[in-house]
C-alpha positions in Angstrom: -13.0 -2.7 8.7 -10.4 -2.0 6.0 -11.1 -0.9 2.5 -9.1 -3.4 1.0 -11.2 -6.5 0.8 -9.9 -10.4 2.1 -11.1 -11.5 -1.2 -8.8 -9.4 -3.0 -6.3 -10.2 -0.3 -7.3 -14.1 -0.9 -7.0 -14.0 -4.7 -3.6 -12.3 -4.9 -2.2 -14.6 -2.3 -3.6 -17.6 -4.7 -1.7 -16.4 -7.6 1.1 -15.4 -6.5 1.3 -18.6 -4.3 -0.8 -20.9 -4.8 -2.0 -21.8 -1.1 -5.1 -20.5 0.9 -5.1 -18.3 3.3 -7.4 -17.5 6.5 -9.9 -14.8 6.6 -8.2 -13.6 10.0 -4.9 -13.6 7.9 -6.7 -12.1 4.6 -7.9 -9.3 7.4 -4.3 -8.3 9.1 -2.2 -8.0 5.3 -5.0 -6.0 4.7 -4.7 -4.1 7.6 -0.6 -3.5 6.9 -1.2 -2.8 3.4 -3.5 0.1 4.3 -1.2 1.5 6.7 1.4 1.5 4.3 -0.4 2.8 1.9 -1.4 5.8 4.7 2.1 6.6 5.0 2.9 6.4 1.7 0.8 8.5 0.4 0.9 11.3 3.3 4.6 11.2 2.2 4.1 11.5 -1.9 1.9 14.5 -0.6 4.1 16.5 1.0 6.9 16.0 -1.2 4.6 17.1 -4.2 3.7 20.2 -2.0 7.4 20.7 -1.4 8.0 20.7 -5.2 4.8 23.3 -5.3 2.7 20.4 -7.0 -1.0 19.4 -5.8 -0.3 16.1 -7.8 1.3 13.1 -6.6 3.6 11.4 -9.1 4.7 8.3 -9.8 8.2 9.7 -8.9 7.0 10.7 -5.6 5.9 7.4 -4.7 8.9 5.7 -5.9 10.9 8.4 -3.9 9.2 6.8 -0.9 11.3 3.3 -1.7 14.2 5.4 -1.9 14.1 7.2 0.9 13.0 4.3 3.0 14.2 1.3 1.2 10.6 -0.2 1.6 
């Protein structure tokens, strides 16, 4: 089970679309958002380390999309 929930899955994919979308389908986004988000933020982490920072920024995050384009 992932800690992003199909309903919130469900409702963004309704406004930003429109259309419906399964439960099985609500269930694997969430699935890929979470492991994004996992790498993402192990990522932010170090990079704040490397800087001697305990706090994740908003530039560390965005350096993420940089680095990888994503």
């Amino acid at each position: 089970m992932t800690k992003i929930s199909n309903a919130m899955i469900k409702k963004l994919v309704k406004e930003q679309t429109g259309s419906t979308i399964s439960d099985t389908a609500a269930s694997a986004i969430a699935k890929l958002l979470e492991k994004k988000a996992k790498t993402m933020a192990k990522y932010a982490v170090a990079r704040a380390k490397k800087k001697g920072r305990n706090t994740v920024t908003e530039d560390d995050i965005y350096s993420y999309k940089m680095q990888f384009g994503e």
